[in-house]
C-alpha positions as CSV (number, residue, x, y, z in Angstrom):
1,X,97.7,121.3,121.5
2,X,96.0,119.9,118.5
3,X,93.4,118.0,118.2
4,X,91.3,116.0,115.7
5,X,87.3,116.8,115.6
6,X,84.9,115.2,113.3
7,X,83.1,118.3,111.0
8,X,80.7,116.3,109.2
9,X,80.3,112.6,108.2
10,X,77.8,111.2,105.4
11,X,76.9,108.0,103.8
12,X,75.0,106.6,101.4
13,X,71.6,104.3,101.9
14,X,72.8,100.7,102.4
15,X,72.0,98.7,99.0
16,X,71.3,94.6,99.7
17,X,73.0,91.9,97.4
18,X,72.4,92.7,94.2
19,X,69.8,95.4,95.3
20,X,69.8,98.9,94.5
21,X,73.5,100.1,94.2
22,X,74.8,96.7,93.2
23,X,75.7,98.3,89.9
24,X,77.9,101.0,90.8
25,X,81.4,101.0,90.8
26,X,83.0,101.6,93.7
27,X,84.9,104.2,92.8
28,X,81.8,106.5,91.4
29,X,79.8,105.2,94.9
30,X,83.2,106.9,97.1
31,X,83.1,110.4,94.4
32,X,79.4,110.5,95.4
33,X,80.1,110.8,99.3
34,X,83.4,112.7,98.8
35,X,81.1,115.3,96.4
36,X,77.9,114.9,99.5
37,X,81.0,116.6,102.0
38,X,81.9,119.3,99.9
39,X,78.2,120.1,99.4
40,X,77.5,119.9,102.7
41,X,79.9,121.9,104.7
42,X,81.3,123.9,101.4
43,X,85.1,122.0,101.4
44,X,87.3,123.0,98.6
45,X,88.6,119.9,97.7
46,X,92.0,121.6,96.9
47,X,92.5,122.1,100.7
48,X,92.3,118.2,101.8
49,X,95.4,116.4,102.6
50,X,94.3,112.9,101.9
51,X,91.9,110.8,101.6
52,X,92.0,107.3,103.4
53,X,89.7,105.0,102.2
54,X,89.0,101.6,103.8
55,X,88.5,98.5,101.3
56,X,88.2,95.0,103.1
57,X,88.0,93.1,99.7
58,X,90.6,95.3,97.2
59,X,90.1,93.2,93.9
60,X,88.6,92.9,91.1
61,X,86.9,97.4,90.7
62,X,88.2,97.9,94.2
63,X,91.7,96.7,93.4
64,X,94.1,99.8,92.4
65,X,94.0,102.1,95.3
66,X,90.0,102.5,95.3
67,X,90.9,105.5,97.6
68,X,92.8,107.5,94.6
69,X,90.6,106.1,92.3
70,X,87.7,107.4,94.1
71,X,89.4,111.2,94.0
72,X,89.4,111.3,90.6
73,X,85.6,110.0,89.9
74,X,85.0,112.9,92.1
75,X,86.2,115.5,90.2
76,X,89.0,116.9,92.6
77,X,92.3,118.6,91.7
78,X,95.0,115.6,91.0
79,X,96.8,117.1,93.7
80,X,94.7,115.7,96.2
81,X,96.1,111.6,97.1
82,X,94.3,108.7,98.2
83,X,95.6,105.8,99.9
84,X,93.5,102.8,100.7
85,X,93.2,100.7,104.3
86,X,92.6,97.1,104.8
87,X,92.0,96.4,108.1
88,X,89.0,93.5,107.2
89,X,86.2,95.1,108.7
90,X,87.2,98.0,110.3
91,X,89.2,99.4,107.3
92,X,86.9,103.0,107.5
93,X,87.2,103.1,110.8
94,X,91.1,102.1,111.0
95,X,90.9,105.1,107.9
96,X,89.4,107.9,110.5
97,X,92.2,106.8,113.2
98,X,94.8,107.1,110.9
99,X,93.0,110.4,109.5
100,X,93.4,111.7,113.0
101,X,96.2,111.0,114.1
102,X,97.8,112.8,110.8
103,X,95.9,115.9,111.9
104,X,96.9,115.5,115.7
105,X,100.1,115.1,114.5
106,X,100.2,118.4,112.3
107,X,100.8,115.8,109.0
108,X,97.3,117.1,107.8
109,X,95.2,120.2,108.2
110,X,91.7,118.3,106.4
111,X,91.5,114.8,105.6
112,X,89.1,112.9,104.4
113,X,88.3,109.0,105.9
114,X,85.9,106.8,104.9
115,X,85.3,103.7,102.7
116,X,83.5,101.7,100.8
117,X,82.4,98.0,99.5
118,X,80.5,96.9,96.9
119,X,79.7,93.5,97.9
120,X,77.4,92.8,95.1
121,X,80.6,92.5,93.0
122,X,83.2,91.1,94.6
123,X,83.3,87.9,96.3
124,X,82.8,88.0,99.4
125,X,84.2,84.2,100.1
126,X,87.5,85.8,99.1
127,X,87.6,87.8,102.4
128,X,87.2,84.2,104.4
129,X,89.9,82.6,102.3
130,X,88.0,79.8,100.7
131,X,90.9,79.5,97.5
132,X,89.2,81.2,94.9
133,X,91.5,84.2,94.6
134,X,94.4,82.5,96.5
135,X,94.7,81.9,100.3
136,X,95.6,84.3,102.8
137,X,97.5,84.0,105.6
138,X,99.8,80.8,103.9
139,X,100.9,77.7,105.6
140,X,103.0,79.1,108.5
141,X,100.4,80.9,110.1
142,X,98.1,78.1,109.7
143,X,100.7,75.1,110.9
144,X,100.7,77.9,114.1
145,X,97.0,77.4,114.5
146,X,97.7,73.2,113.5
147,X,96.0,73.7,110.4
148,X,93.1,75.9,111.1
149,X,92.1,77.9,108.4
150,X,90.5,80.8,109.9
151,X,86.9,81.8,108.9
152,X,84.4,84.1,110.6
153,X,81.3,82.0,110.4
154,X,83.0,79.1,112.1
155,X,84.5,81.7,114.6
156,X,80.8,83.3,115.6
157,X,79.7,79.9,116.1
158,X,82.8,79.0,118.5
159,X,81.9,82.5,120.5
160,X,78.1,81.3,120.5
161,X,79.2,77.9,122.8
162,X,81.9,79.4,124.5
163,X,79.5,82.2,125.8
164,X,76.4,80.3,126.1
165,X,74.6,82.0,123.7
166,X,71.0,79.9,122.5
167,X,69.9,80.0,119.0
168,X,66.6,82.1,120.5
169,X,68.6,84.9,122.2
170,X,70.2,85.4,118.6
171,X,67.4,85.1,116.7
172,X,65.4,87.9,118.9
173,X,68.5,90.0,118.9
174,X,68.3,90.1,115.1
175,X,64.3,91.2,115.2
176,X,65.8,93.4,117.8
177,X,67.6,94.9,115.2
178,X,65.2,95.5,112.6
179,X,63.2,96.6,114.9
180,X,65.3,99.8,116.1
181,X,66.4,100.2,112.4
182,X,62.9,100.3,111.2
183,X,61.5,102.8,114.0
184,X,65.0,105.1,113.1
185,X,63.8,105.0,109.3
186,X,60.1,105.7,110.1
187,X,60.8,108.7,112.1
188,X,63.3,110.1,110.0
189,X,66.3,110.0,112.3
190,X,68.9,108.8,109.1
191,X,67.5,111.8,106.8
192,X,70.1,114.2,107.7
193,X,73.2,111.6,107.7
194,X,71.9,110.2,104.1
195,X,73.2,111.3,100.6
196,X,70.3,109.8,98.2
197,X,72.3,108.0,95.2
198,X,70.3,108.5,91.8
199,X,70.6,104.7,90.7
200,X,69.6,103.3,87.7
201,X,67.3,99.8,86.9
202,X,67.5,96.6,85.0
203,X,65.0,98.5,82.4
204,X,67.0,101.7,82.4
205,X,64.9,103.8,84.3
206,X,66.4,106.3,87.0
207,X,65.3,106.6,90.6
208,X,66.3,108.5,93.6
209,X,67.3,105.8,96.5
210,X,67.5,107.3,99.9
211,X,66.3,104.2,102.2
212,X,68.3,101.8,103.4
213,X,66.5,98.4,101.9
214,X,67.8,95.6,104.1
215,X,65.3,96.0,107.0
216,X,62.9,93.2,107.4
217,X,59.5,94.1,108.9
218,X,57.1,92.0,110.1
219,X,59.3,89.1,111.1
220,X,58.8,86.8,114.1
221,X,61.0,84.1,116.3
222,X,59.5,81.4,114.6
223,X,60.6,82.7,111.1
224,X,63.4,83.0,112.4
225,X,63.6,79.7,113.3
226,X,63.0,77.8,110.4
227,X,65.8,79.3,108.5
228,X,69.0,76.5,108.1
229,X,72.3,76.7,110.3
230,X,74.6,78.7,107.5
231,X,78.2,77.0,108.9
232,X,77.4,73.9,110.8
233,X,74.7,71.5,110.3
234,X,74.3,71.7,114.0
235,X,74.8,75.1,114.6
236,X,73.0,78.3,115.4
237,X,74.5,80.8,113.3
238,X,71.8,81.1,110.0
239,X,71.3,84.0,107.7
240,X,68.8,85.7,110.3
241,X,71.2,86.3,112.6
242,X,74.2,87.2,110.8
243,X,75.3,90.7,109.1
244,X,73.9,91.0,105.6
245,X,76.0,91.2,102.3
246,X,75.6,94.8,101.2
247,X,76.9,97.9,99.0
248,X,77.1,101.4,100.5
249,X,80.4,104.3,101.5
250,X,80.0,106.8,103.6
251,X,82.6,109.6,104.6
252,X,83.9,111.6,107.3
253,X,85.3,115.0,107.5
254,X,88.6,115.8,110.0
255,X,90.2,118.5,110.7
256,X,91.5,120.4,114.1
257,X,89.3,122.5,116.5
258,X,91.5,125.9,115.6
259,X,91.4,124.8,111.7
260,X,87.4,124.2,111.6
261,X,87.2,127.9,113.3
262,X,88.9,129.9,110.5
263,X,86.9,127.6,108.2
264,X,83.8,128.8,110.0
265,X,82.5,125.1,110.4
266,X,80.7,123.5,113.7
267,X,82.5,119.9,114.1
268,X,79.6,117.7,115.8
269,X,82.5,115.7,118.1
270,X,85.5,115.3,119.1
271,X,87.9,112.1,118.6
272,X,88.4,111.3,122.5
273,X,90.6,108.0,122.3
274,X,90.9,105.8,119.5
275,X,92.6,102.1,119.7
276,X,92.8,98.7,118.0
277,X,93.5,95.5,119.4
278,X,94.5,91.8,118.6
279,X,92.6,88.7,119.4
280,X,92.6,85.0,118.9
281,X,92.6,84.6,114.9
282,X,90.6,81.3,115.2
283,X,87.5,82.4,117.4
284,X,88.7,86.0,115.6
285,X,85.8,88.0,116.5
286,X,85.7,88.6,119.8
287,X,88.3,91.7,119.5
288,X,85.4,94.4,120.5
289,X,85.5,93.2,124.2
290,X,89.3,93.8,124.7
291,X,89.5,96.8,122.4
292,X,86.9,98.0,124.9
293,X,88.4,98.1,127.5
294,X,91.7,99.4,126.4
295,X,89.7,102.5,124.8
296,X,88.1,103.0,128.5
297,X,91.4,102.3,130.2
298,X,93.2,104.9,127.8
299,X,90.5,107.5,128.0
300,X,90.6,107.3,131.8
301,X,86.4,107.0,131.6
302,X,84.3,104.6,133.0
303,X,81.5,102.4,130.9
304,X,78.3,104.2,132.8
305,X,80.2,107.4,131.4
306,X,79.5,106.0,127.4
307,X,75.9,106.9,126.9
308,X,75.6,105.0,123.4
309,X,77.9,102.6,121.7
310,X,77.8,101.1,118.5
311,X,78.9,97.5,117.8
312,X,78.8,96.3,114.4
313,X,76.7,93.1,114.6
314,X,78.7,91.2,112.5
315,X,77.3,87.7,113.8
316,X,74.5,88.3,116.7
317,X,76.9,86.2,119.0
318,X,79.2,88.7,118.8
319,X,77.5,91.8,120.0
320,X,75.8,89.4,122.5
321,X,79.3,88.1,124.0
322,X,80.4,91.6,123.8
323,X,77.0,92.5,125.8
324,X,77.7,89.6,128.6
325,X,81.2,90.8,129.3
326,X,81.0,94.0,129.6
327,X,77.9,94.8,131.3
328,X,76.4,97.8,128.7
329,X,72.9,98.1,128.4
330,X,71.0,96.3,126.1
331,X,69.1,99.5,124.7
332,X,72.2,101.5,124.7
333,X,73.8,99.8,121.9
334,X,72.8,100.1,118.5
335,X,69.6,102.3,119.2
336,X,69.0,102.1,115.7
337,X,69.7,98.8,114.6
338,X,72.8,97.5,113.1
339,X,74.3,95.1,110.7
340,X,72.0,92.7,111.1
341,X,69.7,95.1,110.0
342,X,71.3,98.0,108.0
343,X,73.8,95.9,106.3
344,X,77.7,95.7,106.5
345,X,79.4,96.6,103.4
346,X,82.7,95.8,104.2
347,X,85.1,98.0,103.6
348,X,82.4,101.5,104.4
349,X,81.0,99.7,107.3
350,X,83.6,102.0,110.2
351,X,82.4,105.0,108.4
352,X,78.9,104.2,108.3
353,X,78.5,103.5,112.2
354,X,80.5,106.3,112.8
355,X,78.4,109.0,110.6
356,X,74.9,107.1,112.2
357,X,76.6,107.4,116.0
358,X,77.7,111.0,115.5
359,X,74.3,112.2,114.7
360,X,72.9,110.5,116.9
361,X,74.4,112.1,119.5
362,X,74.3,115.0,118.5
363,X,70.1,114.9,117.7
364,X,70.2,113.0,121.4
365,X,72.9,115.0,123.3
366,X,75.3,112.2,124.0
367,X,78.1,113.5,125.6
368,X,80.2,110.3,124.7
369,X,79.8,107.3,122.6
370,X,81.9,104.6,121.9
371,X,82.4,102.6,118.4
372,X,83.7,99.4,118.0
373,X,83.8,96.6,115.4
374,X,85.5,92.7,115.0
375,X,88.0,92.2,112.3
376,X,89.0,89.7,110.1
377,X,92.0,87.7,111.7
378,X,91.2,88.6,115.0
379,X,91.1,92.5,115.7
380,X,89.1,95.1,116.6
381,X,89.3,98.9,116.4
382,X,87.2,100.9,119.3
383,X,86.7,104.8,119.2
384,X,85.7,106.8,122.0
385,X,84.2,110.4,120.8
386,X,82.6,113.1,122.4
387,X,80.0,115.6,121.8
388,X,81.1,119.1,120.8
């Protein structure tokens, strides 16, 4: 039987708004990870089957198929197609499903998943549907919801109060974050999983960035909270404790178990179970704890069997409600800090958790961990892999 193992997976340093890679396009950003593979496990390009890209915001640079687009900024025969995913926030992550179930299915023998978003450049109010490039959705959905007009913010806030979730145990879950994310960067664990991007400044100098440069050190609860409610006048959702606007791709390499043999290449893991989900559009982001449990249920493990999991902390009420129903350990998910932290480029964001869980696994000797994300609209994606 085939299956679908994960060779090698690499990102780039996530950029803040308007920080570091806010002037790349996203095309050259998606060559630069595409190029980090081949260096890194000697691919020839010639030999991949596709690339699927994720893009959770494909206008303006990232409209066009960024995933063909990002093919040809890398240099690779023509032969080689890209097609691009939207699935909101788990786009790179919906990418690698799809990726193996083309190799499971014998469709592929190498592809390529992965994503990117350059948030910097593209609006990211266009992804909540506030008008500016047209609505989503369109009346019928929203006369289905009596008028609602969906939008993530509102929905964390709705999961904060339905789950009884204080503005404190947010707050501390974002300092949490940094925290872990901080320690990770200061002992080197997100060396080997990092491609440093030469970038280039304002004045026209040229740099090397390899660091992630969202983390915030040195903050405290009270910092915390003094900063405004971001949705609600009277709410708890702020800017502290929410997912940060930020550039960054990263990239994934699969293939089967007999293929990555003749190839001579070590896969780290193997892709155990991988499912998505729907949820209630309006609350919308509550799709982790169902897509949870159906990746446990389809796997036929049990949560003490996950030893890490990885939940993008898109809101802090989210990875907190996810926390409350499921039981995981605190300290088991996102050892080394997450969105709130790192960043959440849209569009690379699957790709990213996935590349920083599967080396983490491997550098801890994680038999299984499990990924999962919310999605715009009200879904989620969850993978299961395990340690090779």
């Amino acid at each position: 039987m085939r299956d679908a193992v994960i060779v090698d997976a690499v990102r780039t340093p996530v950029g803040k708004r308007n920080g570091s890679l806010s002037r790349h396009h996203s095309a050259d950003l998606s060559a630069h990870v595409l190029n980090a593979l081949v260096e890194r496990t000697g691919l020839d390009p010639a030999t991949v089957d596709d690339v699927i890209w994720g893009c959770g915001i494909p206008i303006g640079m990232q409209s066009g198929c960024v995933g063909r687009a990002a093919v040809l900024a890398a240099g690779w025969p023509e032969s080689v197609p890209g097609v691009t995913v939207d699935r909101q926030c788990g786009s790179s992550q919906q990418a690698v499903h799809q990726a193996a179930a083309g190799v499971i299915a014998g469709q592929y023998d190498v592809a390529v998943a992965g994503g990117v978003e350059i948030m910097s450049a593209v609006p990211a109010r266009a992804a909540v549907g506030d008008g500016s490039h047209g609505l989503p959705f369109g009346p019928t959905v929203w006369d289905r919801y009596d008028g609602f007009r969906f939008h993530q913010g509102v929905g964390a806030q709705l999961i904060a109060e339905r789950f009884g979730i204080s503005r404190t145990e947010m707050d501390q879950h974002a300092l949490d974050s940094h925290a872990r994310a901080a320690r990770a960067i200061d002992e080197g664990r997100f060396k080997d999983q990092i491609a440093p991007v030469t970038v280039t400044d304002e004045d026209g100098s040229t740099r090397v960035f390899d660091t992630d440069e969202g983390i915030r050190r040195g903050s405290t609860i009270d910092k915390l909270a003094a900063l405004p409610p971001a949705f609600d006048e009277n709410g708890s959702i702020t800017a502290g404790n929410a997912s940060q606007i930020s550039d960054g791709s990263a990239a994934v390499l699969v293939t089967t178990s007999e293929h990555a043999a003749a190839q001579g290449w070590t896969p780290i893991a193997r892709i155990h179970t991988a499912v998505v989900t729907g949820a209630d559009p309006v609350t919308m982001l509550t799709g982790p704890i169902p897509a949870t449990e159906k990746a446990l249920e389809r796997s036929g493990l049990a949560l003490d069997d996950i030893g890490v999991f990885e939940i993008n902390e898109a809101f802090a009420s989210v990875t907190l409600a996810w926390l409350r129903e499921t039981g995981a350990d605190y300290e088991a998910m996102n050892p080394n800090g997450g969105a709130m932290a790192i960043g959440h480029p849209i569009g690379g964001s699957g790709a990213r958790i996935m590349t920083t869980l599967v080396h983490h696994m491997r550098d801890q000797g994680i038999r299984y961990g499990l990924q999962s994300m919310c999605e715009g609209g009200g879904m989620a994606n969850a993978t299961i892999l395990e340690l090779l």
